[in-house]
N, C-alpha and C positions, 0 to 999 in steps of 0.2 A: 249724056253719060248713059251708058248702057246698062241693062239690068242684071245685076248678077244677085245670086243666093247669098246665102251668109256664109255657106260653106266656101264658097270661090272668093269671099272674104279676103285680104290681106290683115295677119294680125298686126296690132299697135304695140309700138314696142315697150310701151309705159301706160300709165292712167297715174293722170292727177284728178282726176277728182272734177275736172273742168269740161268731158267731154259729153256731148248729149245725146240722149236719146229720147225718139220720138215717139209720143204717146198719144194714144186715142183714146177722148171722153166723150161722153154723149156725142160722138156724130162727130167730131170735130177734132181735130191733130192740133196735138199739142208738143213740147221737147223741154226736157230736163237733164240735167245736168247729174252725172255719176253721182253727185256729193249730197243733189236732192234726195238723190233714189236712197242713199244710205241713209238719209236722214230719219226719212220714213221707217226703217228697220233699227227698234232699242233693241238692246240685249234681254236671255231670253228669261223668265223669274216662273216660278212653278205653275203658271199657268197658262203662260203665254209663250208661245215661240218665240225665240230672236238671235240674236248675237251672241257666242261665245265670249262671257267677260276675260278679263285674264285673271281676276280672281279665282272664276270658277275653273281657267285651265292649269293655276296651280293645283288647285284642291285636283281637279284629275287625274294632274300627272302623277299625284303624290297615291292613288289608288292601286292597287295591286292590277295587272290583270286578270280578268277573272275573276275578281274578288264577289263574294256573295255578302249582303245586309245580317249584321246582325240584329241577333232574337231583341227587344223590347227590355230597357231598363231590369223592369220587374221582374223575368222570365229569367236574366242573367242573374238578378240578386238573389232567385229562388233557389237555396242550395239543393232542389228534389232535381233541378238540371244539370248540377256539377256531377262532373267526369272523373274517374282515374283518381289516385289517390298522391296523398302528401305528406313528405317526410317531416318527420319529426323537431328535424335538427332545424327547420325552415320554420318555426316556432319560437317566438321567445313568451318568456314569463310563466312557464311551466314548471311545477315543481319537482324536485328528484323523483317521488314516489310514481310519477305520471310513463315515468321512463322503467324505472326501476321495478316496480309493482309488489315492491317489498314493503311489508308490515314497519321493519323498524326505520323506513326511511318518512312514517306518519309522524306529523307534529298532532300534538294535543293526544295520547293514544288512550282512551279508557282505561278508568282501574278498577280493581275489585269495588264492587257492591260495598256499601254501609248500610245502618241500618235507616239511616237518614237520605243516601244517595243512592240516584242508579251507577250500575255498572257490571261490570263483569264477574260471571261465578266463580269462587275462588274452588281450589282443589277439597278444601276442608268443607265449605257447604254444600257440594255434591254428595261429599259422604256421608254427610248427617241429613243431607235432602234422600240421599236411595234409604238412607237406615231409617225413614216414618214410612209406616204403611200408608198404601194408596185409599185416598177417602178418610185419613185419620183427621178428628177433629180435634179443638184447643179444648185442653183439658180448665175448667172453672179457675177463679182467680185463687191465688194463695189461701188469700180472706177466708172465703169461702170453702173452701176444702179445709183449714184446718178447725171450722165452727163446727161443734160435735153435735149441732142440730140441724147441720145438711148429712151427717152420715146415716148410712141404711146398714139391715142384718144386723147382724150379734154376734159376738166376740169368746170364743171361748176361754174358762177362765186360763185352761194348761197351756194358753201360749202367753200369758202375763207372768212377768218375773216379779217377785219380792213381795206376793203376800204373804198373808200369816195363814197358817193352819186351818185357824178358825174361817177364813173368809171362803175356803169349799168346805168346811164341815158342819158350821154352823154348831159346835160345839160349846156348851160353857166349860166343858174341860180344857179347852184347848185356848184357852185363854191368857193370858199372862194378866199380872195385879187384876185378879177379879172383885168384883162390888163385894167386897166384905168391911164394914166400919169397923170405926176402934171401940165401937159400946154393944154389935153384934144383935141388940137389943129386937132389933125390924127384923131381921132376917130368921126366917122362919126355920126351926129343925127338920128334920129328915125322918120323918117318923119311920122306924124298923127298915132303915138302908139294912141291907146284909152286907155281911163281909166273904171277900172271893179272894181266892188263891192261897199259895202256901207260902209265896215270894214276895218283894217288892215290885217285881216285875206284874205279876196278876191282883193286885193287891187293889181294892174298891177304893176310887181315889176319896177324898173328903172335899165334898164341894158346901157346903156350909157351916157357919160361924159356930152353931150348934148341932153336931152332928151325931143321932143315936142309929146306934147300933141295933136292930130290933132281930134279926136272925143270923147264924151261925154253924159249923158245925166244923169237925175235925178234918175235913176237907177245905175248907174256906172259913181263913181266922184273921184276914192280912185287912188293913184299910193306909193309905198311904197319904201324909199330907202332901199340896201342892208347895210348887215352886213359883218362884217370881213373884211372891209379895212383899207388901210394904213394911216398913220395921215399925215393929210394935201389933204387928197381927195377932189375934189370939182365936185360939180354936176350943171349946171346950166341947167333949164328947164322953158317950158314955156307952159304954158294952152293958144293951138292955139283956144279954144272952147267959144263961147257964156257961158258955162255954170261956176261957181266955184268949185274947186278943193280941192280935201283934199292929203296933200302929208305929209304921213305917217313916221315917224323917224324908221328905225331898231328897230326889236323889243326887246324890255330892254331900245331902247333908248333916245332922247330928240332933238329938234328943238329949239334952242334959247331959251336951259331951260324952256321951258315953259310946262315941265310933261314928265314923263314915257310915251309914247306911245301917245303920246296927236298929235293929226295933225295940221299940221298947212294948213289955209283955204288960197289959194290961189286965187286971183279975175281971172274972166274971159279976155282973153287977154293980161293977164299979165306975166313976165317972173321973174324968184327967183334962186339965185346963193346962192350955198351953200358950205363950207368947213369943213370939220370933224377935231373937234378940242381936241375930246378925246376921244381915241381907248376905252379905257376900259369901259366908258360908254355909247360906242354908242352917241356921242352926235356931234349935227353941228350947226354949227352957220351960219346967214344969212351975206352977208356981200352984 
């Protein structure tokens, strides 16, 4: 048989698997058969070349052309990689307000402040918050401001209502039921009071139980008893003076009935004991 190439070859119309070819080992020709030669070739697994499974030619076919590898689990899960954005409506379990952005579509909404809770300022303590000055501090407790020995300064009397006369005059004229007993006995006389004016009006009041007369004269003859004492007061007095006396009843009152306001004329030298026999009237009797 003559020698020809492989190219002047005639091809086989089949292969079973049965036909051989001849190999050289060390030095020496050998022949195997199609089916050896495939034997020696597994399929290929990541490391090693081989045969296309037909597992792996589905998984092939089912790949895009062109298709490129995607990024790494974590790299996908990392939402600093995610693109482009997403509708709303592709969302569930959202609540109204998430859409709506309206206040009244809030469950649970705040309320006014108490004094006990937080919350919201109402309209009223805004306006009593602007109406404290800035930096004003709490004024001491009740207790404490109304104990009259945390107060400081002094109080003048003219803005006190409902004293008596006496409490800015320090008068004993100005007294009502003044310390006069019913026995007059302690209380000392008046040695030489004078007598002043011509009226009841200017008339030298009688501030004691025993009251003498010691000066006088035709200008000033008047002495006028008080008012407001107790029944059964008695006054005994005496015009120590050359001159006559007018000794005046409290005014509204009467000397031995004898007039409203009317005086009774005492002589010179002479002494008049007198007893108040009714309060309401201002009235005394000479005894």
């Amino acid at each position: 048989m003559a020698t020809k190439k492989i190219s002047e070859l005639s091809s086989a119309p089949s292969v079973d698997g049965t036909e051989t070819f001849p190999i050289l080992k060390s030095g020496f020709n050998y022949k195997m058969t199609v089916a050896q030669v495939l034997a020696l070739i597994s399929n290929a697994t990541t490391t090693v070349a081989g045969f296309l499974s037909a597992s792996d030619k589905s998984k092939l076919d089912a790949i895009e052309a062109g298709a490129t590898a995607n990024a790494s689990n974590a790299a996908l899960r990392d939402r600093s990689t995610h693109t482009g954005t997403q509708n709303v409506s592709t969302i569930t379990g959202l609540s109204d307000v998430a859409t709506s952005g309206d206040y009244a579509d809030l469950t649970g909404q705040p309320t006014a402040a108490t004094t006990s809770a937080d919350g919201l300022m109402s309209a009223s303590d805004k306006t009593k918050l602007n109406g404290i000055a800035t930096g004003a501090t709490a004024n001491a407790t009740n207790a404490d401001l109304r104990d009259r020995t945390t107060h400081t300064g002094t109080q003048a009397a003219s803005t006190i209502t409902g004293l008596a006369t006496v409490a800015t005059s320090g008068s004993y004229n100005d007294l009502s039921n003044r310390p006069i007993d019913a026995n007059y006995s302690r209380l000392p006389t008046v040695a030489f009071q004078a007598a002043t004016g011509t009226t009841a009006g200017t008339a030298a009041l009688v501030t004691k139980a025993v009251f003498h007369v010691g000066s006088s004269d035709a200008s000033n003859t008047g002495i006028i008893l008080p008012g407001s004492m107790t029944l059964g007061t008695e006054f005994i007095i005496f015009n120590g003076t050359g001159t006559g006396l007018n000794v005046y009843p409290p005014t509204g009152g009467q000397i031995n009935y004898a007039g409203v306001n009317t005086p009774y004329a005492l002589g010179a030298y002479t002494p008049l004991r007198l007893v108040l026999i009714d309060v309401s009237g201002g009235v005394y009797q000479q005894i």
